[in-house]
N, C-alpha and C positions, 0 to 999 in steps of 0.2 A: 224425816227427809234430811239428808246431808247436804252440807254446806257444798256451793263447787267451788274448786280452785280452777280459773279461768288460768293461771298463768303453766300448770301443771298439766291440765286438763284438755289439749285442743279439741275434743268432738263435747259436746254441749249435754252438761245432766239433764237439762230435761229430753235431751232425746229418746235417755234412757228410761223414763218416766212414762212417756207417751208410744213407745216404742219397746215396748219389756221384753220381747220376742224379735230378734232380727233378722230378714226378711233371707238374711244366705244359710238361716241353719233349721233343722228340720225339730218343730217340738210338738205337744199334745196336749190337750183343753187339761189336763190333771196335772202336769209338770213341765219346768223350764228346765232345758239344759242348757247348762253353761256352754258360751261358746267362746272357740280361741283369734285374737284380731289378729291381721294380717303383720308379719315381720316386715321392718322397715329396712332393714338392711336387705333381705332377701328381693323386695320389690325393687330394690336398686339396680341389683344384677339386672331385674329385665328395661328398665326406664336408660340404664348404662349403653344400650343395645340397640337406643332410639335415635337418631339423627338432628331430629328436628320434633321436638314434645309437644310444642303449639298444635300439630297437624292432631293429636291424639285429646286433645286437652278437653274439646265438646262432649267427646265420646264418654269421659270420663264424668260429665257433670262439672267442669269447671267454666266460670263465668268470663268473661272478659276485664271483670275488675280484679275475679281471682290471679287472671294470667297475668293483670299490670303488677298485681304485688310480687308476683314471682320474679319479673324483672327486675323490680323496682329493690329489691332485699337482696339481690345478686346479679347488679348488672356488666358485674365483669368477667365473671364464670361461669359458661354452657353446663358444665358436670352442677355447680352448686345448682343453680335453676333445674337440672334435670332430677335431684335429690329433693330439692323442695314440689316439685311438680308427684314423686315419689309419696312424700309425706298427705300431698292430698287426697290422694287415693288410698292411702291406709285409714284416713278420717275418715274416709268416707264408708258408714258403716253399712252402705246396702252393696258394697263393692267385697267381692272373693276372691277367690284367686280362676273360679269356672266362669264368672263375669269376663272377670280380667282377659281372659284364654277368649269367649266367644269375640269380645268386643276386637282384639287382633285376627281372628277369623274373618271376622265382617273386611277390616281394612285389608286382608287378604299379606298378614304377616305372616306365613305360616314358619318362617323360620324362628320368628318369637313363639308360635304356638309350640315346634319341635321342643324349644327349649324347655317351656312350661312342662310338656309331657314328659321329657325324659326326667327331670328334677322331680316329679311326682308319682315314676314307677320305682327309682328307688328309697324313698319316701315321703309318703301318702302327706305328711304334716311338714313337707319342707320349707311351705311359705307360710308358715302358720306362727304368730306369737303363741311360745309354752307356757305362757303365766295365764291361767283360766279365772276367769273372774266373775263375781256374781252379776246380772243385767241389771239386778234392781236397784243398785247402787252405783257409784263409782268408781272404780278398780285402783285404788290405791298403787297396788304394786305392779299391777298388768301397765298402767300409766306411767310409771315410773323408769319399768322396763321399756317402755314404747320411746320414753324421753329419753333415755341411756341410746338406743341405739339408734335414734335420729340424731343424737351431739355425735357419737362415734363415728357418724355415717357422714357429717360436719366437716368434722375432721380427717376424716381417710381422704374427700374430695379436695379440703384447704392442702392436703399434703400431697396430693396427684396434679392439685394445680401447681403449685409451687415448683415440684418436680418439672412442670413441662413447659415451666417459667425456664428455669434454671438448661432445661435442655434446649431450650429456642435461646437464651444468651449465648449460651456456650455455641450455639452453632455461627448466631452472629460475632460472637469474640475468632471462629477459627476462620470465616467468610471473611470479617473487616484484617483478619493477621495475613490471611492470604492475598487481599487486595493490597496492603501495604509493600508483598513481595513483590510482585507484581509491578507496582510502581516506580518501587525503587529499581528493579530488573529495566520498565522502560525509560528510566529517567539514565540511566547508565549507557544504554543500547543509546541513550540522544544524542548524550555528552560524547561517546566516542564517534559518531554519524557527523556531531555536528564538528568538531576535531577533526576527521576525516576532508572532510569537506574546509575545512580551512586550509590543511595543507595543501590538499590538489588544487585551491584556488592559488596560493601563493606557486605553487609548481605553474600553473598554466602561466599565470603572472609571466613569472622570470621565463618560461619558455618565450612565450610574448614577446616580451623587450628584446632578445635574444635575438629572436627570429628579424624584428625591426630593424635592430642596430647592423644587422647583419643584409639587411634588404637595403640598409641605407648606405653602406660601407660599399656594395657592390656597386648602386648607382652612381656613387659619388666617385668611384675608382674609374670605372665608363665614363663617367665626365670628363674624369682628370686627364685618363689617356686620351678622348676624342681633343679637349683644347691643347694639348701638348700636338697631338699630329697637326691640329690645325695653324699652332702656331710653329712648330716645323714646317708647315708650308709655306706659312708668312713671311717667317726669315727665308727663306731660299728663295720665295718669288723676290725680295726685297733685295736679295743677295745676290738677283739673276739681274734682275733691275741695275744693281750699280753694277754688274761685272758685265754689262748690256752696254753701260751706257760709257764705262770706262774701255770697253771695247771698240767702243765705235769711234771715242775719240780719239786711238792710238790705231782702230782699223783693223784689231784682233778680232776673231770669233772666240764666246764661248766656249771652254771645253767643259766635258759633264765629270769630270773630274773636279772641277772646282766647287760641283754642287754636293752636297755630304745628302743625302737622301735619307730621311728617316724611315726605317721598315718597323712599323708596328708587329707587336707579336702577343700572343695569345688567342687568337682568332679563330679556335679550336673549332667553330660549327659546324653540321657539312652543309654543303652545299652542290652538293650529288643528286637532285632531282631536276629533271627539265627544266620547272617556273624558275628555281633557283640560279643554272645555268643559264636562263634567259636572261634575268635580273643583272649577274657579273657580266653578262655582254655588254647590256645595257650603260653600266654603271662605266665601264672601260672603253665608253663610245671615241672619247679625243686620242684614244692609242689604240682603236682597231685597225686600222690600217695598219698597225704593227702584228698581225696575227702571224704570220710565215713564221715573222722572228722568232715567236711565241711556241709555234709546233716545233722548232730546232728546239727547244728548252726542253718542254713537256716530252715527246718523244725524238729522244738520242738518233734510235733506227728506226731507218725505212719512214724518213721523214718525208722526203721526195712523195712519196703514195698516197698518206695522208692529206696532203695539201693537195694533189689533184683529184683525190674523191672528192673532196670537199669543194673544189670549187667547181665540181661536175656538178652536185646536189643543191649549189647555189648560182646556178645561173639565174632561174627566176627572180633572187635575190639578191642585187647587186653592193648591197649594204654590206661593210663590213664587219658589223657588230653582229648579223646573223651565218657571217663564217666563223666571228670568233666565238657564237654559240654552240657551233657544228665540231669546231676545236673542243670544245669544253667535256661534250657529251660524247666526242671520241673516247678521249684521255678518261672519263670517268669509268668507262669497261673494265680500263684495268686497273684503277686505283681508285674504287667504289670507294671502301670503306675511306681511302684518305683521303679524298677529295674532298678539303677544308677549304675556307674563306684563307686559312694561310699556306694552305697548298699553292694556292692562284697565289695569293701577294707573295710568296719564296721567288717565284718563275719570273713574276714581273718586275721585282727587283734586278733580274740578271739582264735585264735590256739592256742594251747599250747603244744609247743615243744621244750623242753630245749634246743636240741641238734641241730636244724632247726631256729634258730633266723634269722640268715644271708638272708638263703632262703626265712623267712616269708620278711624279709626287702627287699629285690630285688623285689616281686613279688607286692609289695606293690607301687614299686616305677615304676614296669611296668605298673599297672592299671592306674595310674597317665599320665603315657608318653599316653597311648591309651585316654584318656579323651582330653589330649588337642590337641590330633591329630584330634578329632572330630572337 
């Protein structure tokens, strides 16, 4: 009886002791024939083919302690664990390669069986270890051979894993270089977004003040003229007052020459709509009884006609301010577009009434107020 080498040897000498004859090859009471054990690299090919080797591993005769070690000696690579699940089925000497074929039939792989078959028509021995060895012994070299192409088979998988190490970095090295572009592309698109947006804010800014300084120059000019006419009226009433009162005590009348009338100007509005015309009536109430005067102004000819329409259309109306309404909306027929708040104060300047200076100045300084209420 020969010694065994356990570490050489994975399938167990006494198998072969108690088992002289193995169960996948065909012998007779008179003689043993030598039979040849399955290729380990060859069994690879189909186990390469498997998805998940757990699912197959009962069928094969492997135990649950078998499948911890298989984890357990390679738990970072599917392909080695699939190579070592490989190797158990080569030990296994009641396993062929017609075993092999039925046991994928059953699980209804028939594309593993295809394979099996085709590999088999063009040679009958192609999952077969060529080193023939006696049963009744231990197989020196057939074991040798078996160990040769389980380390080779080792090694072809450390160098598939490796490879598909190297091709999952390289993918991450070209994904994290792409995300880098990327960032920098939206870190630029910000800087000039957020740039953009600093200038329109500084633009809306100075539009802003702009708009203000300029909202406040116009108010403040409307002021300055309304207290300039007001105090144009001041002095003149003040001025009427002592040329009143030095009148009276020499027993002279004022003359409206002596009063300097300020005539506002700028009063570009119009004032070409009914409410509007109603409004300068209104406003020119202490000089409508000055309206006649007024129609000589506004219309040169055919003044006579205008003034008796008008006071045909206001008999019901005996007010003067709604004839010098009916004046207002005559005159506008033909000087729509100019009939301005300083259309009316030009006309009204040209009264002439010594004794009414005051009145033409208030009423002057009303058409004013009504313009920049517009």
């Amino acid at each position: 009886m020969f010694p065994h080498d356990a570490s050489r040897n994975p399938i167990p000498y006494e198998y072969y002791v108690a088992h002289p004859t193995p169960p996948s090859y065909e012998t007779s009471q008179s003689s043993v024939q030598p039979r040849s054990a399955l290729a380990l690299n060859k069994i690879t090919e189909i186990t390469d083919k498997i998805a998940s080797w757990q699912d197959f591993s009962p069928a094969f005769g492997l135990s649950d302690v078998d499948e911890a070690e298989i984890r357990s000696n390679n738990p970072h690579s599917v392909a080695a664990q699939k190579n070592a699940f490989a190797k158990k089925i080569v030990q296994n000497p009641e396993h062929n390669i017609q075993s092999i074929k039925r046991i994928f039939q059953n699980y209804r792989r028939m594309d593993l069986v295809d394979f099996i078959d085709s590999k088999l028509r063009i040679n009958p021995n192609y999952f077969d270890n060529q080193g023939d060895f006696n049963p009744g012994c231990p197989p020196p070299q057939a074991q040798a051979n078996f160990d040769n192409q389980y380390q080779l088979g080792l090694l072809r998988t450390e160098n598939q894993s490796l490879r598909e190490q190297l091709q999952e970095l390289t993918v991450q090295l070209d994904s994290s270089t792409q995300q880098a572009k990327q960032l920098q592309t939206l870190n630029n698109e910000l800087r000039a977004s957020v740039k953009g947006m600093q200038n329109q804010i500084s633009t809306l800014a100075d539009q802003k003040a702009d708009a203000l300084l300029t909202d406040q120059k116009r108010k403040f000019q409307s002021q300055v003229e309304s207290l300039q006419s007001k105090l144009a009226s001041a002095e003149q009433r003040l001025q009427s007052m002592q040329t009143s009162s030095s009148a009276t005590a020499s027993g002279i009348k004022p003359s409206i020459s002596t009063l300097q009338l300020h005539i506002p100007t700028g009063c570009n509005k119009l004032a070409n709509s009914e409410g509007q015309c109603f409004f300068a009536a209104v406003g020119l109430t202490n000089i409508a009884d000055m309206w006649e005067q007024l129609a000589y102004i506004f219309i040169p000819k055919g003044t006579q006609a205008v003034i008796s329409k008008i006071k045909s259309e206001c008999q019901l109306h005996k007010e003067d301010y709604m004839r010098l309404k009916a004046l207002f909306l005559t005159v506008r027929g033909s000087h729509y577009r100019e009939f301005t708040y300083q259309f009316i104060i030009n006309a009204v300047s040209q009264l002439k009434e010594s004794s009414r200076g005051l009145d033409i100045q208030d009423a002057l300084h009303k058409l004013q107020e009504l313009n920049n209420k517009q």
